[in-house]
C-alpha positions as CSV (number, residue, x, y, z in Angstrom):
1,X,55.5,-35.9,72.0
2,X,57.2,-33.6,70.0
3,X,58.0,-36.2,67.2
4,X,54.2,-37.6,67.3
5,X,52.8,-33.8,66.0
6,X,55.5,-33.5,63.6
7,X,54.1,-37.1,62.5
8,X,50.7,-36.0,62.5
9,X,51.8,-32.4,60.0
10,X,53.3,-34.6,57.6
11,X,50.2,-36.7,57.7
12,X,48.1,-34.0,57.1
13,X,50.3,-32.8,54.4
14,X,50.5,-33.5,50.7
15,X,53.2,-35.8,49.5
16,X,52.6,-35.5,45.7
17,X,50.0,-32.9,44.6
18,X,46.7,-34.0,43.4
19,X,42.6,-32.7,42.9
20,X,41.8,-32.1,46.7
21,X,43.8,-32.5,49.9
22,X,42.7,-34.1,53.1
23,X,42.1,-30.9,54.9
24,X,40.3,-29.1,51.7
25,X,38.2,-32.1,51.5
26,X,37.4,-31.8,55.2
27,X,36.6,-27.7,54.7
28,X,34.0,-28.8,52.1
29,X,32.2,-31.0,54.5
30,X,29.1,-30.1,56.1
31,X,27.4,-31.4,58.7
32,X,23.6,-32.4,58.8
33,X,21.9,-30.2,61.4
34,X,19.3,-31.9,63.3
35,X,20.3,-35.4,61.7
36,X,21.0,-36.6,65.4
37,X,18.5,-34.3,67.4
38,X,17.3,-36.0,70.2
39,X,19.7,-39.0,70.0
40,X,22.1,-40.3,72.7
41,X,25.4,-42.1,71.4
42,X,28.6,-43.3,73.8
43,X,32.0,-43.2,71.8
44,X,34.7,-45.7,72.9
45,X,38.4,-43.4,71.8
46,X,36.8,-40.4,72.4
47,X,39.6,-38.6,73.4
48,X,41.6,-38.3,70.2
49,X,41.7,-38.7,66.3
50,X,39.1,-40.4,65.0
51,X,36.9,-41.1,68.3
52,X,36.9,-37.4,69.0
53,X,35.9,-36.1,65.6
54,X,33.0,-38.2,65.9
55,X,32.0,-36.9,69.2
56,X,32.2,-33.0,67.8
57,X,30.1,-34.2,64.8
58,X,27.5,-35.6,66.3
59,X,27.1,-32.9,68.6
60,X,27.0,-30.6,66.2
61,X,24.3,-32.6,64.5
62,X,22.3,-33.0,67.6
63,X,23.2,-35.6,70.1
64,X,24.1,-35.8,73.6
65,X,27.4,-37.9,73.6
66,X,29.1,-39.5,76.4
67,X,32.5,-40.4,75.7
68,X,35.1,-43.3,76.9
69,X,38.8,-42.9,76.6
70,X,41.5,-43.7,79.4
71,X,42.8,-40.3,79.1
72,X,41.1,-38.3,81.8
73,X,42.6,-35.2,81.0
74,X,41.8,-35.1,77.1
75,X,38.2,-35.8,78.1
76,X,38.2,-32.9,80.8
77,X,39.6,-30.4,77.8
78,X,37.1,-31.8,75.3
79,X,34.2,-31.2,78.0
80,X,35.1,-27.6,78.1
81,X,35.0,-27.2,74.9
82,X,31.7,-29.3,73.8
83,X,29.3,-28.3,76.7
84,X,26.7,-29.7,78.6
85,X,25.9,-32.3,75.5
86,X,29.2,-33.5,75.8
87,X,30.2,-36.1,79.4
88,X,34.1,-37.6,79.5
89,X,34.5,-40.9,81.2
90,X,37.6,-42.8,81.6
91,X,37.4,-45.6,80.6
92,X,39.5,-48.8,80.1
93,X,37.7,-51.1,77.2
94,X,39.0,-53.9,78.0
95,X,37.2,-53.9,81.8
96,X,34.0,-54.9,81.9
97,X,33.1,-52.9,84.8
98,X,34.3,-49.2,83.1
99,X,32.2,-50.5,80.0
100,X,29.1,-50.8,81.9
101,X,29.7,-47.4,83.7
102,X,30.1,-45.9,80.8
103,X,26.7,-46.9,79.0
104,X,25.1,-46.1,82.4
105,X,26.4,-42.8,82.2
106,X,24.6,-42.0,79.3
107,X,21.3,-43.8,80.5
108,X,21.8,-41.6,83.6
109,X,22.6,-38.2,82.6
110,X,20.9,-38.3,79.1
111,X,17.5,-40.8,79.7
112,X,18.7,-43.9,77.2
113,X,20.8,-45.0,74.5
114,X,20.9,-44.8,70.9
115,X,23.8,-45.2,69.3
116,X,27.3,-46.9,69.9
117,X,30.6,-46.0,68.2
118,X,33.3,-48.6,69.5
119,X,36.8,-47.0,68.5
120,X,38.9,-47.6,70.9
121,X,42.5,-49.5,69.5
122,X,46.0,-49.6,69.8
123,X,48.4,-52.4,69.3
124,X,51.5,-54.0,70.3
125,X,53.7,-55.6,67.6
126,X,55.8,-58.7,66.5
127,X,56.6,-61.2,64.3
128,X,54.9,-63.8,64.8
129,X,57.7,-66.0,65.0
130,X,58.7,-63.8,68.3
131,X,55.7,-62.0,69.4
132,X,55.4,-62.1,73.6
133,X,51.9,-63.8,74.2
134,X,51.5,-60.8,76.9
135,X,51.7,-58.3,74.0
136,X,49.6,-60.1,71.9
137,X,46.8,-60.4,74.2
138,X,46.8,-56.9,75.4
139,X,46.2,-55.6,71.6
140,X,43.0,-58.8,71.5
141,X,41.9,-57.5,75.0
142,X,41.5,-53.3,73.6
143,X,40.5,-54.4,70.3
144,X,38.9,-57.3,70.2
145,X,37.3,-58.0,73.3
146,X,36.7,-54.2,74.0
147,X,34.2,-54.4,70.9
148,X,32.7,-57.5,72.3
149,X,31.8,-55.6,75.8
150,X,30.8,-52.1,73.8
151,X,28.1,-54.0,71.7
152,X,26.9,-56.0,75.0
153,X,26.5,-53.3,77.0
154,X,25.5,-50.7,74.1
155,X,22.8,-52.9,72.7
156,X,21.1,-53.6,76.1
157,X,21.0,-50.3,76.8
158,X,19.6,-49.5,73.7
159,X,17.2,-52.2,73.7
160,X,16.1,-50.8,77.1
161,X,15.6,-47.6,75.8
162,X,13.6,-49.0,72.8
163,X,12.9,-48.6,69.2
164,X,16.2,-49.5,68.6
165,X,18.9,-48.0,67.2
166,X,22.5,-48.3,65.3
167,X,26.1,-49.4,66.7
168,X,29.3,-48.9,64.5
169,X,32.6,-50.5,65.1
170,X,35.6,-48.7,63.6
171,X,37.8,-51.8,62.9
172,X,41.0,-51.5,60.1
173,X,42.0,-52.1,56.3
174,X,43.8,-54.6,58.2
175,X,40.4,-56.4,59.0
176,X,40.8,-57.8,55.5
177,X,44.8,-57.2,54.6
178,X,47.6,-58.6,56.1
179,X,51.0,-56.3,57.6
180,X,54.0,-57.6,58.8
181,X,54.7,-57.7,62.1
182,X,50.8,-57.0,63.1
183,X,49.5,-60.5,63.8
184,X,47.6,-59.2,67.6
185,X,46.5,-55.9,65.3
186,X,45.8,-57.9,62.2
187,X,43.6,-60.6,63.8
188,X,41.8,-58.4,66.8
189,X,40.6,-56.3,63.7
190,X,39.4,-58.9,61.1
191,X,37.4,-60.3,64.8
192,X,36.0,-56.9,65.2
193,X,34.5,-57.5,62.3
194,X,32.9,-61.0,63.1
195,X,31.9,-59.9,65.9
196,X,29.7,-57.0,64.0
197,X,28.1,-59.6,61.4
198,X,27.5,-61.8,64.5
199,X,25.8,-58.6,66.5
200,X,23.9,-57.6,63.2
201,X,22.4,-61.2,62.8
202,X,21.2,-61.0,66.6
203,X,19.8,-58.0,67.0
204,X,18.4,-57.5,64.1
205,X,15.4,-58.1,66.0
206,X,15.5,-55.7,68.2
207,X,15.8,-53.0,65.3
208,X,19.8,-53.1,66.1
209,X,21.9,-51.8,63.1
210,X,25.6,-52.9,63.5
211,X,27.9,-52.1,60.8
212,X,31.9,-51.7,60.7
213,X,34.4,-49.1,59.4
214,X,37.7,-50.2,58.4
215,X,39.7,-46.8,58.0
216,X,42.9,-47.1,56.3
217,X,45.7,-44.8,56.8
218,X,44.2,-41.9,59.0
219,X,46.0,-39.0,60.2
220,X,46.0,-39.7,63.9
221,X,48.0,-40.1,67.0
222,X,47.8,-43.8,66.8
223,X,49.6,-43.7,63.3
224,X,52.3,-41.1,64.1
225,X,55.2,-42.9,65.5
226,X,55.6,-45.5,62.1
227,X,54.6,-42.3,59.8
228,X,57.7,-40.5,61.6
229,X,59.7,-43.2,60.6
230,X,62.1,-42.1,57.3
231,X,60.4,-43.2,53.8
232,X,57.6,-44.7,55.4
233,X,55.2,-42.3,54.2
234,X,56.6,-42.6,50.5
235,X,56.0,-46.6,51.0
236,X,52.4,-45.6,51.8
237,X,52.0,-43.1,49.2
238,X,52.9,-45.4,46.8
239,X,50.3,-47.6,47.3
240,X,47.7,-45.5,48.7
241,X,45.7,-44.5,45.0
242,X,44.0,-41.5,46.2
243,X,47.8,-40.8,47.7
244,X,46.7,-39.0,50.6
245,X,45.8,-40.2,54.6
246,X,42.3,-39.5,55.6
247,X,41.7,-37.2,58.0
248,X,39.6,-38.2,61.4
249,X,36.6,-36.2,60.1
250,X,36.2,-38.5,56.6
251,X,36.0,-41.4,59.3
252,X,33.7,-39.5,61.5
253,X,31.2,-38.8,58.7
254,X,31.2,-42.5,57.0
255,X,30.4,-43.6,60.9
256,X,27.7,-41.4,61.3
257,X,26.0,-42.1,57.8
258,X,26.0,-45.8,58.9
259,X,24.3,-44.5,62.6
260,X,21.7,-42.4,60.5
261,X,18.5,-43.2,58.9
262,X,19.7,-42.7,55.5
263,X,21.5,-46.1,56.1
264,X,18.7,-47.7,57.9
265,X,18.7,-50.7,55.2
266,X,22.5,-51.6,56.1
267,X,23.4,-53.9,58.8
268,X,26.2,-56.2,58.9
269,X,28.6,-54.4,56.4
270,X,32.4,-53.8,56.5
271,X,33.1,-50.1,54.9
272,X,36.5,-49.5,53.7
273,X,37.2,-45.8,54.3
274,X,41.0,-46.3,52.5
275,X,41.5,-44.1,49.5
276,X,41.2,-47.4,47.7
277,X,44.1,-48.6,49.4
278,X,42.5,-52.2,49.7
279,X,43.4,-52.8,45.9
280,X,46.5,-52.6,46.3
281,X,47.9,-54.1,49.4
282,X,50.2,-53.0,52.1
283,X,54.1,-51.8,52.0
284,X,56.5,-54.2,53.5
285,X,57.7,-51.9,56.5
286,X,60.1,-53.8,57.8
287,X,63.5,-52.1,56.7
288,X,62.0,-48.7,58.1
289,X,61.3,-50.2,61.3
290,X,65.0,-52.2,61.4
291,X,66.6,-49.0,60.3
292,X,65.1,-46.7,63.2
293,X,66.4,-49.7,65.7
294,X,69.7,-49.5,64.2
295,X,69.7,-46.1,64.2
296,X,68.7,-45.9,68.2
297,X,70.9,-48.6,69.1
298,X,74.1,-46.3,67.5
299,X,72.5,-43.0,69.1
């Protein structure tokens, strides 16, 4: 635990100075009051990084939020500290049944549905020479097929409700580019994203937005364990050009333009959110990662 905030401080840290860090950037951000007045939105990740900075700014731009996340007791803390706007669910994505409950949640305690953030994601890795099928599937089931059952049950919800409304999946840079040792992570995303074009093109007529966020290297507990890992930041550095991670809240606020009416012309999109990272491709991690297994197996 210890190692993953040390991770997370070096994230949020400069590597070689330049204009504007991360957290300046984030000081000068503002939030739009009233933008989400009246809305209802359920947030899939809720808990942590990204998924929760979205939930504390859309509260504090007006919306009742219910949020997913299988960690009960980050939920609980995050209740406390949001209010009576905010309600914590736990909530596995990739059941069907804790999906639904969810969305009803927010029908029940709030009157309808609005908006959808799907954020929820982790990922098991391996070559693909030697990945286990098990740990392949379980990174498709969160990502991939946790998507799927957030737009289902999001949309009918929202159709319900009526005069539609606006999902966003948060997806990857690796949507698009390729990492070793990432083929469950690499493919659930690039699906996530599918899936998105394929919900934008069917519920367009219900006056469904969908659009996707593909974040790239985001200062997060998700990202902590490989950022710990000696030189890997460097690696990133090096081909990151604005040569700094995001931080949650630059995520957050490209996910809520997308929900908002000043996007209400843009469905089916895949925004990278990357520092222009995409341009350049990603580092070949592999000696970091052999290293630390070396190193443990001597230890």
């Amino acid at each position: 635990m210890h190692r993953h905030v040390g991770a997370i401080s070096v994230l949020r840290s400069r590597y070689r100075k330049t204009a504007r860090s991360g957290s300046e950037v984030v000081k000068l951000m503002t939030s739009s009051e009233g933008r989400f007045s009246g809305k209802i939105a359920v947030v899939t990740g809720g808990a942590s990084g990204i998924g929760a900075a979205v939930c504390r700014r859309l509260i504090a731009e007006g919306a009742s939020v219910v949020a997913g996340d299988i960690n009960g007791d980050s939920l609980a803390v995050m209740q406390s500290e949001l209010g009576t706007s905010f309600v914590g669910v736990p909530t596995d994505v990739a059941i069907e049944a804790d999906v639904e409950n969810m969305v009803n949640t927010a029908v029940h305690r709030f009157g309808g549905l609005h908006l959808g953030f799907n954020i929820a994601g982790t990922a098991r890795g391996g070559s693909i020479r030697e990945i286990e099928l098990d740990d392949y599937m379980f990174t498709i089931r969160i990502c991939q097929a946790g998507v799927l059952l957030g737009i289902k049950h999001e949309s009918n919800a929202i159709i319900r409700t009526g005069n539609g409304g606006a999902i966003v999946n948060i997806a990857s840079l690796n949507s698009r580019v390729p990492m070793f040792g990432a083929a469950g992570y690499c493919s659930a995303k690039a699906a996530a994203h599918m899936l998105t074009q394929v919900a934008a093109l069917e519920l367009a007529e219900y006056n469904i937005r969908v659009n996707t966020v593909s974040p790239g290297l985001t200062a997060t507990p998700m990202t902590s364990p490989i950022a710990a890992l000696p030189g890997v930041m460097d690696a990133y550095m090096d081909r990151i050009p604005l040569n700094r991670p995001a931080q949650p809240e630059e995520i957050a606020a490209s996910s809520l333009y997308l929900a908002s009416d000043d996007a209400s012309y843009i469905s089916g999109i895949n925004l990278f959110v990357d520092g222009a990272w995409e341009q350049t491709g990603y580092p070949d991690l592999r000696p970091f990662q052999e290293k630390a297994s070396a190193d443990r197996s001597t230890s």
